[in-house]
DOMARRO-28967 format. One record per residue (C-alpha): x, y, z; residue in three letters. Coordinates in steps of 0.001 Angstrom, whole numbers. Example, Ala and Ser with C-alpha at 12.3 -4.5 7.8 and 13.67 -1.06 7.14 Angstrom:
<nodes>
+---------+---------+---------+---------+
!      c1 !      c2 !      c3 ! residuo !
+---------+---------+---------+---------+
!   12300 !   -4500 !    7800 !     ALA !
!   13670 !   -1060 !    7140 !     SER !
+---------+---------+---------+---------+
</nodes>
This chain:
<nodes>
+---------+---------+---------+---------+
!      c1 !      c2 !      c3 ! residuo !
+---------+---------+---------+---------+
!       0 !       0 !       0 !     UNK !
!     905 !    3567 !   -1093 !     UNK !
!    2141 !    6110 !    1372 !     UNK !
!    -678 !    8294 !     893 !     UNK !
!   -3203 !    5377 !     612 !     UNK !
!   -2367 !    4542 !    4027 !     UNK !
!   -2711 !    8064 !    5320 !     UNK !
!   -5785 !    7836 !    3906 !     UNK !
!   -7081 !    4900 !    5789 !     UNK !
!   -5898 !    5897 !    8867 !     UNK !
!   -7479 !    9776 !    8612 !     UNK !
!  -10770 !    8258 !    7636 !     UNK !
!  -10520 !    5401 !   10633 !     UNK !
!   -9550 !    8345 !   12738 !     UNK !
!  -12885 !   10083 !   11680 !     UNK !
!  -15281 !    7299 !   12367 !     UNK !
!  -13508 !    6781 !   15625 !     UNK !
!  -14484 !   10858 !   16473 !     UNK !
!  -18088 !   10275 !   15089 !     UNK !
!  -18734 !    6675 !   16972 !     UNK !
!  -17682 !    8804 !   20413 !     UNK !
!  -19696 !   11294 !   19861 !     UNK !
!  -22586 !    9406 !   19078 !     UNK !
!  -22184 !    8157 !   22578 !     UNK !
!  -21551 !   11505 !   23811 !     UNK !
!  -24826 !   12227 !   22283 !     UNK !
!  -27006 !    8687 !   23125 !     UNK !
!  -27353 !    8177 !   19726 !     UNK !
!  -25689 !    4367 !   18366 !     UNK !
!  -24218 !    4198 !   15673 !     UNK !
!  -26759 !    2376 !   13774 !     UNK !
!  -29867 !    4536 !   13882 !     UNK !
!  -30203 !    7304 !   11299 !     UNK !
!  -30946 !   10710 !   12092 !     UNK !
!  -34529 !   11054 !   13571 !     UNK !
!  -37024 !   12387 !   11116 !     UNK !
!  -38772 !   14623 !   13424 !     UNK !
!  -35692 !   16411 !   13768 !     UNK !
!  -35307 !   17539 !   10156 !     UNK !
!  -32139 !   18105 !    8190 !     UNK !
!  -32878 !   21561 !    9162 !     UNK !
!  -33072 !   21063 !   12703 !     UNK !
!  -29823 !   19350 !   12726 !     UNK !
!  -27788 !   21812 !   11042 !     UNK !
!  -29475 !   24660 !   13959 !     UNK !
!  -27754 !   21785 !   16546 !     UNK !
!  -24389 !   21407 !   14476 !     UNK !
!  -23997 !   25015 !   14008 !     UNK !
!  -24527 !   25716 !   17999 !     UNK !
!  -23069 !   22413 !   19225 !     UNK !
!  -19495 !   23189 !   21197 !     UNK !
!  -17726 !   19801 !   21670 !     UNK !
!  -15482 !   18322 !   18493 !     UNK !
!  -16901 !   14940 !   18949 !     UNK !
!  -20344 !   15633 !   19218 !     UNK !
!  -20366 !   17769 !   16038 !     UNK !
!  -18704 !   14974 !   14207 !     UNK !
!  -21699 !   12652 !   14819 !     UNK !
!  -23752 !   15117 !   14124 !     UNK !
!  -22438 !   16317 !   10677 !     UNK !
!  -22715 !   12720 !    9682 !     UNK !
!  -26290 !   12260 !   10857 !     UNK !
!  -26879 !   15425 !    8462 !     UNK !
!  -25236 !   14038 !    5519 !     UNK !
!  -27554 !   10771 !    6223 !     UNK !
!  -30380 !   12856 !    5889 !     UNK !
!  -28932 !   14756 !    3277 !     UNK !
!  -28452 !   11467 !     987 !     UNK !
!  -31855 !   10317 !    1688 !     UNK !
!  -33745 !   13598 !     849 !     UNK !
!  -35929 !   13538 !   -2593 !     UNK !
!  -34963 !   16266 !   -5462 !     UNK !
!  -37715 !   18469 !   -4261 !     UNK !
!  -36754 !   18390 !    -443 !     UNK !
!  -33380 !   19485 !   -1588 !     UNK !
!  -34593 !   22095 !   -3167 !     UNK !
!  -36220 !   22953 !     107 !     UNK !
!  -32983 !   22457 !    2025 !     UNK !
!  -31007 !   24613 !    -436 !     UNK !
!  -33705 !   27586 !      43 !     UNK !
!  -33620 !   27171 !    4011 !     UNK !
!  -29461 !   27378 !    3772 !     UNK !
!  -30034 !   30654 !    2262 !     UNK !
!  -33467 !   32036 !    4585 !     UNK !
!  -32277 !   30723 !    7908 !     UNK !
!  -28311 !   30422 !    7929 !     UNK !
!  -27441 !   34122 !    6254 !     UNK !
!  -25320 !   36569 !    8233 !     UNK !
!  -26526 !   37466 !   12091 !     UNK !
!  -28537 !   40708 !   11261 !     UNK !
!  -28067 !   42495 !   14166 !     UNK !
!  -24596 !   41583 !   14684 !     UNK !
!  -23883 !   43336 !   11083 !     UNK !
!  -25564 !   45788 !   11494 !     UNK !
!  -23912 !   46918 !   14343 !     UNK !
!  -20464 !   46303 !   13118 !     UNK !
!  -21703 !   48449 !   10420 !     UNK !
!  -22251 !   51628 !   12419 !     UNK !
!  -18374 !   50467 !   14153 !     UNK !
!  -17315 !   51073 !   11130 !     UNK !
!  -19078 !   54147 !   10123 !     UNK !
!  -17962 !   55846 !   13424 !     UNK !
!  -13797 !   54836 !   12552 !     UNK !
!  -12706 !   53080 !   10037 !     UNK !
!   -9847 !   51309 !   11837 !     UNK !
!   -8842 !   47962 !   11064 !     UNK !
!  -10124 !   46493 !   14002 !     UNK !
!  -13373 !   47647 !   12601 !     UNK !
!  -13057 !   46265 !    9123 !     UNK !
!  -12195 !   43262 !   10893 !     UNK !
!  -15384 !   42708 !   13034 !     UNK !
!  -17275 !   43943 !    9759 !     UNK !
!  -15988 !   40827 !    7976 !     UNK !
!  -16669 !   38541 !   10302 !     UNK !
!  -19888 !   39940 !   10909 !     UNK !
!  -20903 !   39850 !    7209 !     UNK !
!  -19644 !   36121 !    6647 !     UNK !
!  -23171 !   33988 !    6219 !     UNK !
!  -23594 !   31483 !    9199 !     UNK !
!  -23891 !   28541 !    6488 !     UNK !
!  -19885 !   28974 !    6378 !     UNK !
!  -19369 !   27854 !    9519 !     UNK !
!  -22480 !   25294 !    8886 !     UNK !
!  -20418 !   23876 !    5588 !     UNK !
!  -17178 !   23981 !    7521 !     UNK !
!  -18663 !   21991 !   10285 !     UNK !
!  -19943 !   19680 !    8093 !     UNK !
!  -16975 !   19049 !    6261 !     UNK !
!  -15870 !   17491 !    9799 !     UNK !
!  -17426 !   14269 !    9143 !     UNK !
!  -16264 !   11090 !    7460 !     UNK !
!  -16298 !   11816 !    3834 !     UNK !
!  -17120 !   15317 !    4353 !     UNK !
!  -15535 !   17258 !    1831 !     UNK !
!  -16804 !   14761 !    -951 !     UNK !
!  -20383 !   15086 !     419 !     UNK !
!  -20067 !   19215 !     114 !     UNK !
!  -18789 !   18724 !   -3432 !     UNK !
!  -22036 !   16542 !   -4216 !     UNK !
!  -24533 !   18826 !   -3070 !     UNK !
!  -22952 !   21695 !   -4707 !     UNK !
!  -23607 !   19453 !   -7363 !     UNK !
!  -26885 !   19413 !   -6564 !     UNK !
!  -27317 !   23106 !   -6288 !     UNK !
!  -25602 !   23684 !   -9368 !     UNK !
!  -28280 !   22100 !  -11043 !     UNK !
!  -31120 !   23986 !   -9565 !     UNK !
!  -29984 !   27073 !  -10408 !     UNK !
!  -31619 !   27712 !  -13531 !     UNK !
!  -35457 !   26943 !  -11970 !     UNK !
!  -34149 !   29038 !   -8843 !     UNK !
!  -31694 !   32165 !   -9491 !     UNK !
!  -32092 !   33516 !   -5825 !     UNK !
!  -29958 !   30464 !   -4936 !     UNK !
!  -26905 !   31958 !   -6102 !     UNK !
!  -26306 !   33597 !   -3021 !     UNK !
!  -25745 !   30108 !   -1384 !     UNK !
!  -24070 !   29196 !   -4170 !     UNK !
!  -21140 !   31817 !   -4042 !     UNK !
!  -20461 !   30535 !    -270 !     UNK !
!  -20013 !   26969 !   -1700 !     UNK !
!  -17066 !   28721 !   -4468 !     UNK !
!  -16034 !   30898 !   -1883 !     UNK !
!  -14947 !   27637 !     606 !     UNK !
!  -14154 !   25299 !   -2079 !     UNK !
!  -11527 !   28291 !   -3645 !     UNK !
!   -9507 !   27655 !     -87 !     UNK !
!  -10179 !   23910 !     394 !     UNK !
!   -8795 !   22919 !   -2954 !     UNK !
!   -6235 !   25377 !   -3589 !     UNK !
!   -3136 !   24359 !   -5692 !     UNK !
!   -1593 !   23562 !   -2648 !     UNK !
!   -3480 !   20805 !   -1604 !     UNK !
!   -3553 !   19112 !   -4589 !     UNK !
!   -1836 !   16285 !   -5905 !     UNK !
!    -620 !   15707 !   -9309 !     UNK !
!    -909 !   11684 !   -9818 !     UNK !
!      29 !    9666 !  -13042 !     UNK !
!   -2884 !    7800 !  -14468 !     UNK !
!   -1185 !    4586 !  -16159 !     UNK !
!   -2924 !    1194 !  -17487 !     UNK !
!   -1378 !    -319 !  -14013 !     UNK !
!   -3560 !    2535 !  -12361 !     UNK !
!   -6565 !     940 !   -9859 !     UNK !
!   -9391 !     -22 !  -12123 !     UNK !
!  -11932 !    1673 !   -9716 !     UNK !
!   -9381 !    5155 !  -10794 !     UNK !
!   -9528 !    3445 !  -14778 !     UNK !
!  -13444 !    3091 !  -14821 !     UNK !
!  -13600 !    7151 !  -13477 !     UNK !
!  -11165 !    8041 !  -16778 !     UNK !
!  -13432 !    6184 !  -18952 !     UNK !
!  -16895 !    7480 !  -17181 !     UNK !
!  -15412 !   11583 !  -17396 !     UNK !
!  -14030 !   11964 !  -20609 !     UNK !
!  -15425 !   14720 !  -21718 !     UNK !
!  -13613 !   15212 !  -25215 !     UNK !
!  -13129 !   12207 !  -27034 !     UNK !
!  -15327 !    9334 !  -25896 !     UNK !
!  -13282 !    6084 !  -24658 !     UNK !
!  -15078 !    3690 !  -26241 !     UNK !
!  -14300 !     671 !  -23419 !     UNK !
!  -11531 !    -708 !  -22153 !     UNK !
!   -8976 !   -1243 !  -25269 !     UNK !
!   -9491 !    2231 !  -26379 !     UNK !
!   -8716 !    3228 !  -22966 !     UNK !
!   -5388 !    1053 !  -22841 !     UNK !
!   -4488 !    2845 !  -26211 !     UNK !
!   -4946 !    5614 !  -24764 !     UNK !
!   -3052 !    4573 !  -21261 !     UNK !
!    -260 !    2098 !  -22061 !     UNK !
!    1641 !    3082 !  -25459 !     UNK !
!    5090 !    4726 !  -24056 !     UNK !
!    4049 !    7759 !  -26188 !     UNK !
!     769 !    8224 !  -24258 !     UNK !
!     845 !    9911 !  -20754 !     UNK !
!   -2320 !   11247 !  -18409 !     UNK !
!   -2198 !   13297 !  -15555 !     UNK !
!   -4623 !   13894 !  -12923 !     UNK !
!   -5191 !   16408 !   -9774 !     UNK !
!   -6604 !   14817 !   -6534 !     UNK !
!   -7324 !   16062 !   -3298 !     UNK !
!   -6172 !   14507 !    -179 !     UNK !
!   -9771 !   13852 !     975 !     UNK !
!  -10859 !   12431 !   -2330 !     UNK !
!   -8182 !   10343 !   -3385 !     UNK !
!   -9687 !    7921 !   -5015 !     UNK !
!  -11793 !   10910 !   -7263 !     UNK !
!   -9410 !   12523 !  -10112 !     UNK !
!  -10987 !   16353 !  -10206 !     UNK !
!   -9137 !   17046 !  -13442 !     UNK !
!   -7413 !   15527 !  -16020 !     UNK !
!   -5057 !   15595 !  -19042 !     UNK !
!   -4086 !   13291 !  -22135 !     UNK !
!   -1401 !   13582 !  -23599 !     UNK !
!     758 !   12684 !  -27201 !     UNK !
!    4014 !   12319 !  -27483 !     UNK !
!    4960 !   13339 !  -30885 !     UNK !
!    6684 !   14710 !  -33729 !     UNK !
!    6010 !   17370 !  -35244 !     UNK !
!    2344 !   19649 !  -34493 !     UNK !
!    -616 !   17205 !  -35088 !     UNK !
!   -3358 !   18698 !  -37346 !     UNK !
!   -6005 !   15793 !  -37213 !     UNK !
!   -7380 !   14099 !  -34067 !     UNK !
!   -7776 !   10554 !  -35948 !     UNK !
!   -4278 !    9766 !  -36133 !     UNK !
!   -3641 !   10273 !  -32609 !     UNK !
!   -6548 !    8117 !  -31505 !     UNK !
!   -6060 !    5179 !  -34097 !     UNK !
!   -6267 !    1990 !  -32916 !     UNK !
!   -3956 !     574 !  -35466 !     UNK !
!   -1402 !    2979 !  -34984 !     UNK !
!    2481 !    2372 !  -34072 !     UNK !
!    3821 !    3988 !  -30711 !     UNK !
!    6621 !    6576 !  -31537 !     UNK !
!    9787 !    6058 !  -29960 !     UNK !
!   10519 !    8527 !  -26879 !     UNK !
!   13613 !    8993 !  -28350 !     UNK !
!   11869 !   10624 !  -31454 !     UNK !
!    9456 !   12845 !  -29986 !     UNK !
!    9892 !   16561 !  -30040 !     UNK !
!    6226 !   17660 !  -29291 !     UNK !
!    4027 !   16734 !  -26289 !     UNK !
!     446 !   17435 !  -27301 !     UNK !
!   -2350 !   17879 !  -25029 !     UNK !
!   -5090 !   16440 !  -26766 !     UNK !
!   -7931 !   15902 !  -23872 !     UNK !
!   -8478 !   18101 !  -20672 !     UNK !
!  -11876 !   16948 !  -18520 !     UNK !
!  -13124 !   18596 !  -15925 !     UNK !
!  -14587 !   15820 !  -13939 !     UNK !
!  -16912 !   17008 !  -10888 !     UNK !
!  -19849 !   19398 !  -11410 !     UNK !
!  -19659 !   20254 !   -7406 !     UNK !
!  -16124 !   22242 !   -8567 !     UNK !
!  -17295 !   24358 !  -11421 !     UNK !
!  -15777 !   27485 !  -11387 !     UNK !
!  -13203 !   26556 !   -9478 !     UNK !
!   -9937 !   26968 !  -11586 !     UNK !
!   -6953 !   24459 !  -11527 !     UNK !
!   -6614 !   23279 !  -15030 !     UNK !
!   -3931 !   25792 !  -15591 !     UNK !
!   -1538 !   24401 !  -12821 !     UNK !
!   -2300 !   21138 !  -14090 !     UNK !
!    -554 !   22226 !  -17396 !     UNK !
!    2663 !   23751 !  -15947 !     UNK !
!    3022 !   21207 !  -13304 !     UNK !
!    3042 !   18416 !  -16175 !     UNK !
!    4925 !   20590 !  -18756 !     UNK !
!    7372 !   20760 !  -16172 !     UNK !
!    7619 !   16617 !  -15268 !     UNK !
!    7423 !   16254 !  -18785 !     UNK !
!   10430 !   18263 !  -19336 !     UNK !
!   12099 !   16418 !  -16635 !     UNK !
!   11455 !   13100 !  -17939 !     UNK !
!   12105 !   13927 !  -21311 !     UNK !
!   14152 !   16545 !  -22158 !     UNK !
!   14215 !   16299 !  -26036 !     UNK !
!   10273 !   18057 !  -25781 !     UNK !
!   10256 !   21568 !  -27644 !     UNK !
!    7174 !   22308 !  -28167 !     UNK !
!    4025 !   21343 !  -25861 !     UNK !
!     492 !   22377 !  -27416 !     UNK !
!   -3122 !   21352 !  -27846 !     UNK !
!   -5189 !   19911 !  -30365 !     UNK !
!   -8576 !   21470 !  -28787 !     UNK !
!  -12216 !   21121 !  -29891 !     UNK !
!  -14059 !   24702 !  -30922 !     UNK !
!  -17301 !   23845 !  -29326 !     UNK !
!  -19505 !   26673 !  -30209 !     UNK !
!  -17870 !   27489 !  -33819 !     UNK !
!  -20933 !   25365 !  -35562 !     UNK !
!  -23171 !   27839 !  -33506 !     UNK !
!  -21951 !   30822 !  -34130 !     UNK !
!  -21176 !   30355 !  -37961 !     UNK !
!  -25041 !   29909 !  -38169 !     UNK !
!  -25051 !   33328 !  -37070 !     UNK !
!  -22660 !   34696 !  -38948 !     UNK !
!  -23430 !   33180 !  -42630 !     UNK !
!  -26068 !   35890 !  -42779 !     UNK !
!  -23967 !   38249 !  -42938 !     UNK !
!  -21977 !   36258 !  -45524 !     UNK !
!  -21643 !   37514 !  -48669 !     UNK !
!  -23101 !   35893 !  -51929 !     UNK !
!  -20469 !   34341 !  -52708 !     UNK !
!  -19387 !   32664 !  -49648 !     UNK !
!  -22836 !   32149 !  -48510 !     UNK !
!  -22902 !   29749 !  -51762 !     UNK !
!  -20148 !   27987 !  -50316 !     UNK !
!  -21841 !   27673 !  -46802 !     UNK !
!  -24356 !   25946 !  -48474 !     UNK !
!  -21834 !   23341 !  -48938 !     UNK !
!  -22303 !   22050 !  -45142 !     UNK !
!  -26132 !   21697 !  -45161 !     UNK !
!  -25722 !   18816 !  -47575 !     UNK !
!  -25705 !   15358 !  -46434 !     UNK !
!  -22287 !   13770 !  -45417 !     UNK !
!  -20623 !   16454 !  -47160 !     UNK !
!  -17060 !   15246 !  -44971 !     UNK !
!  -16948 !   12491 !  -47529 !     UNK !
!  -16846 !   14415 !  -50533 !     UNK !
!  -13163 !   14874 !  -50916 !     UNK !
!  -14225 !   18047 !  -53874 !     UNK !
!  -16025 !   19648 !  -50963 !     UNK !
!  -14052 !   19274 !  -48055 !     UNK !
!  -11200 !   20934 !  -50291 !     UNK !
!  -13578 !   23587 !  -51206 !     UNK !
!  -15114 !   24835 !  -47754 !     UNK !
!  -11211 !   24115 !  -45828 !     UNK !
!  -10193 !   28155 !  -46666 !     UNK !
!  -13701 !   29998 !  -45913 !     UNK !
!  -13860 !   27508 !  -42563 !     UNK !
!  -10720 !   28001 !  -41661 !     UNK !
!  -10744 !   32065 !  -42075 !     UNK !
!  -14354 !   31728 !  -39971 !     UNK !
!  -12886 !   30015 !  -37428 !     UNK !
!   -9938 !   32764 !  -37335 !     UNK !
!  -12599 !   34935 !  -36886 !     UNK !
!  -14631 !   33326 !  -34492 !     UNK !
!  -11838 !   32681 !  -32347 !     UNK !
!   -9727 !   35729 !  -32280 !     UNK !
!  -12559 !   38444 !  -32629 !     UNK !
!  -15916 !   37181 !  -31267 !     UNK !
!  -17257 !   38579 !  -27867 !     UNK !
!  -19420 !   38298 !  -25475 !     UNK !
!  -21130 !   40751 !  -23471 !     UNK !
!  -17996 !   40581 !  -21329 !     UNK !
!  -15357 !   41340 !  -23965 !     UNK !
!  -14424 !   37666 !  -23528 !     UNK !
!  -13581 !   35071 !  -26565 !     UNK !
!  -16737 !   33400 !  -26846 !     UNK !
!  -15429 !   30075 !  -27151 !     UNK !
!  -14893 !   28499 !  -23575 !     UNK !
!  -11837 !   26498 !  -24626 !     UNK !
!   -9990 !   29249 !  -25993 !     UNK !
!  -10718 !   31588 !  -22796 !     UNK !
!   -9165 !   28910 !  -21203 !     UNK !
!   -5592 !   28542 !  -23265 !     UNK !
!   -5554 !   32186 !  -23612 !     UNK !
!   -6440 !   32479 !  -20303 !     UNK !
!   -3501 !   30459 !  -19489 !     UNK !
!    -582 !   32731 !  -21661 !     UNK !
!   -1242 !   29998 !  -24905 !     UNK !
!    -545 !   31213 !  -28517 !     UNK !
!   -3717 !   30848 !  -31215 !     UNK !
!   -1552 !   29381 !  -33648 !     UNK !
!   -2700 !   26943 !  -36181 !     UNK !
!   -6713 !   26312 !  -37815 !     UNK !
!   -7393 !   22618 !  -38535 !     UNK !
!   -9741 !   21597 !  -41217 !     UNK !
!  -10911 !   18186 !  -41330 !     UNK !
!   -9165 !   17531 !  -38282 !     UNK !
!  -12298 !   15860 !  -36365 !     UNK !
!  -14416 !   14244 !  -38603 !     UNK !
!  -16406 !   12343 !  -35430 !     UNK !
!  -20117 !   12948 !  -34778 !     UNK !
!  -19482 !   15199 !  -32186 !     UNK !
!  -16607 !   17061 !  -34038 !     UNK !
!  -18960 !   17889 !  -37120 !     UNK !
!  -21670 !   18675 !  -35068 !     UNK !
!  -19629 !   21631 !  -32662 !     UNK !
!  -17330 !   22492 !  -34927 !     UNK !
!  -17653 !   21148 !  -39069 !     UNK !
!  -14502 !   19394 !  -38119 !     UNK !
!  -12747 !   22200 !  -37562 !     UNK !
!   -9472 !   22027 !  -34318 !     UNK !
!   -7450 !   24334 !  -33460 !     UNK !
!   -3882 !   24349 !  -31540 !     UNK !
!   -2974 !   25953 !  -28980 !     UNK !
!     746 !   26964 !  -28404 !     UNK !
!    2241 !   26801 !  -24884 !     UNK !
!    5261 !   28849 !  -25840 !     UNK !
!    7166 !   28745 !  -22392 !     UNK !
!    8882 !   32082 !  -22675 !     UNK !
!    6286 !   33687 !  -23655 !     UNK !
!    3506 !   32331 !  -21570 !     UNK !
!    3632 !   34743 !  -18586 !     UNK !
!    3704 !   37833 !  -21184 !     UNK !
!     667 !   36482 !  -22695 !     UNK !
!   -1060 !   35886 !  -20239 !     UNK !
!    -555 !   39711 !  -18768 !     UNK !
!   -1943 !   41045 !  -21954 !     UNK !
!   -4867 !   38887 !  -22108 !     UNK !
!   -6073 !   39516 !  -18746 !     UNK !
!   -5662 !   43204 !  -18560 !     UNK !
!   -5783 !   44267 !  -21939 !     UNK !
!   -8116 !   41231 !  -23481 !     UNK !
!   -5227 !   40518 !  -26065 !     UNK !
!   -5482 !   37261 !  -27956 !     UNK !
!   -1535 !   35791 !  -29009 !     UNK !
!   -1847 !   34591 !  -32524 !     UNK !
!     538 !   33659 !  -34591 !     UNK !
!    1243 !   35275 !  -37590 !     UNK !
!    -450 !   32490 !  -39655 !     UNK !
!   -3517 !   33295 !  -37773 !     UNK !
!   -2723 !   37233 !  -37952 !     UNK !
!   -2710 !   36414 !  -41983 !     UNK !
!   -5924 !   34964 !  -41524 !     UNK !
!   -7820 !   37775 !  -39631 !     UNK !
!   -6240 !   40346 !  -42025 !     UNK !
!   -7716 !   38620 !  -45265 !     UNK !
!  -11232 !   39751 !  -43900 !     UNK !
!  -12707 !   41843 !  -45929 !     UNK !
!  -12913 !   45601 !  -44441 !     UNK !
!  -16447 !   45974 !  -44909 !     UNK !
!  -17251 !   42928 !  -42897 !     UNK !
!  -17709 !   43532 !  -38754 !     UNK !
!  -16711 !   40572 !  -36614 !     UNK !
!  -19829 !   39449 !  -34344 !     UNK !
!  -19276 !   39771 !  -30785 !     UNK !
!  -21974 !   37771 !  -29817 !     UNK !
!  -25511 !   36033 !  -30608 !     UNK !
+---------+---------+---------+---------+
</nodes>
């Protein structure tokens, strides 16, 4: 057994020893669920006021019982009590409020922020106590997430959830992990279930994907989920910039010798837990395994993607009506059926895709002067170059369907990340390279990039 495995199993045995004493503490045994009549409500009112450590272990687990057995509309319920009920101490703020008014010291601006903090905080906090805690919070966030869009006002409860989770699984607490075909299968079925860019389809696509020595995947755990990867990256070792997605994920292919690679390509990023959206480690996951890479193999040069443009198909729809005649002819091209197979019209739509997709990805807005295409916030985000269009590069169901086929590498030019990454953020600067550049310039002047639909 692994170091940290065993840490594992002796935190969580240390855990269950707290909760079984406090259960006695509290004449509760161990096998008798939390009462009914109480409520999940009127447990978290005892958890949040209970004093002793052991007591308000056995408690938080009694309230994750109940939690687990509530229906979709009693969570609802719980979600809207968590923001009526356990919200700041009224009074309390507002006299730290008039402190404040009457000196603005920092003693004052101290009490205010304590004051203002919402008493479901402490109530998450508290929770996270019991066995299995901080997986249980994740869960429900989860949960919440998904209720948001029948019940906006939620978001207030919400934000306390990101603001706790922004602490509890900062970059420092995680753990970068190597996921290998030797990996637990319990850790193998997860890769298989989260995928989220490519589809593994089973258990020899995964070992393509896993044991070739020119195929690497990283994760990020957390010490209290260690057995749940939270992120994770595939990765190509190659040579030379891939343009197409089918050659890397061909199951008759022949591994490249480590000797002969030159170009590590990250080719699949998933975001695996719905609890943590928002919360923003993908970047450090890229820098921590450039840098192991680098270590391992120090013949890399060049470390990019080959990403997915998810909402290009979406857009374009949009933006063929502004399309000329001409080109709006050759849109036309993609309503017919299985047009990918028509070698004549593949070649004919590859430039006018390609420029769109410039265009879409360099120049197109949203309301917050933000790239609209989540992927490329993210790379760009993270001081990558735009540097290369791919027609025809993912030909899949899913490909055509989010993109026409079209991918698109991003460059992870190491000197140059940090600088990038400066002018994106304050300035909203996309890098391209000059291919790109040539790309965006070809527009005709009369036409106005869309910023958003």
């Amino acid at each position: 057994m692994r170091a940290f495995d065993r840490e594992s199993v002796f935190f969580g045995e240390l855990f269950n020893g707290i909760a079984q004493r406090g259960r006695r503490l509290l004449w509760r045994p161990q096998s008798q669920a939390a009462l009914p009549a109480e409520g999940i409500a009127g447990l978290a009112q005892k958890l949040i006021s209970s004093r002793g450590e052991a007591s308000g272990v056995a408690l938080a687990a009694d309230l994750l019982k109940a939690w687990r057995r509530l229906d979709n509309e009693a969570r609802l319920e719980w979600f809207r009590t968590l923001m009526s009920a356990f919200g700041p101490d009224q009074k309390r703020l507002e006299a730290a409020v008039e402190t404040w008014r009457s000196g603005h010291t920092a003693e004052a601006a101290s009490h205010l922020a304590t004051a203002a903090e919402p008493l479901r905080q402490e109530l998450f906090r508290r929770i996270n106590l019991a066995p299995g805690g901080t997986a249980a919070l994740v869960a429900m966030r989860a949960e919440l997430v998904r209720h948001l869009r029948q019940a906006p006002e939620l978001e207030v409860v919400d934000r306390d959830f990101v603001h706790l989770f922004s602490s509890w699984f900062n970059r420092g607490f995680l753990m970068m992990t190597r996921i290998d075909w030797s990996s637990p299968a319990s850790i193998l079925e997860k890769i298989i279930r989260y995928e989220a860019v490519h589809e593994i389809h089973g258990w020899d696509d995964l070992r393509r994907r896993l044991q070739p020595t020119d195929r690497r995947c990283f994760a990020f755990v957390h010490p209290q989920m260690p057995d749940e990867p939270l992120i994770f990256v595939e990765v190509a070792l190659t040579s030379g910039m891939p343009g197409s997605v089918d050659g890397l994920l061909a199951g008759d292919r022949s591994p490249l010798n480590q000797a002969e690679a030159d170009t590590a390509v990250f080719y699949s990023i998933s975001n695996t837990q719905v609890g943590l959206k928002g919360i923003s480690f993908g970047s450090f996951l890229i820098k921590q395994v450039v840098e192991d890479l680098l270590r391992d193999l120090p013949n890399l040069r060049t470390f990019v993607t080959l990403s997915p443009i998810p909402g290009f198909a979406e857009w374009l729809s949009s933006y063929r009506q502004q399309a000329s005649p001409d080109e709006a002819k050759l849109f036309q091209l993609l309503d017919e059926p299985d047009w990918h197979g028509d070698a004549d019209i593949v070649e004919t739509l590859a430039p006018v895709l390609t420029q769109a997709a410039a265009t879409y990805l360099a120049a197109a807005k949203d309301a917050a002067a933000r790239p609209l295409d989540p992927v490329a916030r993210f790379h760009l985000g993270n001081g990558a170059r735009l540097e290369r269009l791919n027609a025809s590069a993912d030909l899949s169901p899913k490909g055509l369907k989010q993109s026409h086929g079209m991918m698109v590498n991003y460059l992870y030019d190491l000197p140059s990340i940090e600088a990038n990454h400066e002018a994106f953020a304050n300035k909203g600067e996309v890098a391209a390279s000059k291919a790109v550049l040539k790309l965006l310039a070809s527009e005709r002047p009369a036409r106005q990039p869309i910023s958003h639909f």
